[in-house]
C-alpha positions as CSV (number, residue, x, y, z in Angstrom):
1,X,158.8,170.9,66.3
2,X,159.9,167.1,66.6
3,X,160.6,166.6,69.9
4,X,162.3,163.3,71.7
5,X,161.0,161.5,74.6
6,X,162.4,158.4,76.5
7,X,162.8,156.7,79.6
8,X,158.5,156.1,79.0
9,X,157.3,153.2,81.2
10,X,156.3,150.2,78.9
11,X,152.8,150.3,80.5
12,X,152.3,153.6,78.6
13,X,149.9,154.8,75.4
14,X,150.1,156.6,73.2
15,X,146.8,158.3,74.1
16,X,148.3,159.2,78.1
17,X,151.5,160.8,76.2
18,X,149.0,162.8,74.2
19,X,147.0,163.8,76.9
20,X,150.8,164.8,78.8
21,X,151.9,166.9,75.8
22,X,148.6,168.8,75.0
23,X,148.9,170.5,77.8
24,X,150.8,173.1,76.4
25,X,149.1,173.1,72.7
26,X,148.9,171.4,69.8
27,X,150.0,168.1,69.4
28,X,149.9,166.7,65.8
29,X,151.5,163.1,66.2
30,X,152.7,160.8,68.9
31,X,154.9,157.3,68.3
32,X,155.9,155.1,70.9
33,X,158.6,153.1,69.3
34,X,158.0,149.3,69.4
35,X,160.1,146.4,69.0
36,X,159.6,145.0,65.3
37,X,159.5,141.3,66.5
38,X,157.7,141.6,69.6
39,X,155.5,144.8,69.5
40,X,156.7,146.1,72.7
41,X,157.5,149.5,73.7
42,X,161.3,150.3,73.4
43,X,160.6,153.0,75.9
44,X,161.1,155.9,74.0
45,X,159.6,157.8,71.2
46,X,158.5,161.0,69.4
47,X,156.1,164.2,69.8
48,X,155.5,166.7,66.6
49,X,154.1,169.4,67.9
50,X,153.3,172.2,65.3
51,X,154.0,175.3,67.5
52,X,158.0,175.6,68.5
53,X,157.2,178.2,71.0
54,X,154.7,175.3,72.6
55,X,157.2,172.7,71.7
56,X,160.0,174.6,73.5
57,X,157.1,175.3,77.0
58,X,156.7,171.4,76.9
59,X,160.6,170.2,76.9
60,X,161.0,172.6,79.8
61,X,158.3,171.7,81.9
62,X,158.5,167.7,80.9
63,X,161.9,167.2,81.1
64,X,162.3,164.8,84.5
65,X,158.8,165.2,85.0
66,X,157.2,162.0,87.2
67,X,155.3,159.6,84.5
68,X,153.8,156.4,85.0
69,X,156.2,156.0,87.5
70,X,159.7,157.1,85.4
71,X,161.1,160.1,85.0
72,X,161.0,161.3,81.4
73,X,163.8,162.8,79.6
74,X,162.5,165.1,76.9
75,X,164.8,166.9,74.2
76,X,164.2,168.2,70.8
77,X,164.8,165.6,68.1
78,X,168.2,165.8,65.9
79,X,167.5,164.9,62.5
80,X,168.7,161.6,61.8
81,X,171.9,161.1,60.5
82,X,171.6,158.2,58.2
């Protein structure tokens, strides 16, 4: 399952949104989206996380969750349209 995640604080890894996710299962991937001319965080990225079921536990629990100071907004990802 892709799922969406924005509204991160700039301050935050991709290591500490790892550590978030895995707590309920597998996480295969994490990207923080940067900006392409000055390598800062855009404040939003993506989580693939192999299990949906998992996937589906960690939308519901994360979703306006308390993180580094913001509250995330966590969704499953629409495929992109382009």
């Amino acid at each position: 399952m892709n799922i969406y995640v924005a509204n991160i604080s700039f301050r935050a890894s991709e290591g500490q949104l790892k550590d978030l996710f895995q707590q309920f299962g597998e996480v295969s991937s994490v990207k923080i989206v940067t900006d392409r001319d000055t390598g800062r965080s855009r404040g939003f990225g993506f989580i693939e996380m192999p299990n949906d079921s998992e996937g589906k536990q960690a939308i519901a629990q994360l979703n306006g969750v308390d993180f580094s100071e913001r509250n995330l907004v966590v969704n499953e990802a629409r495929p992109s349209t382009k």
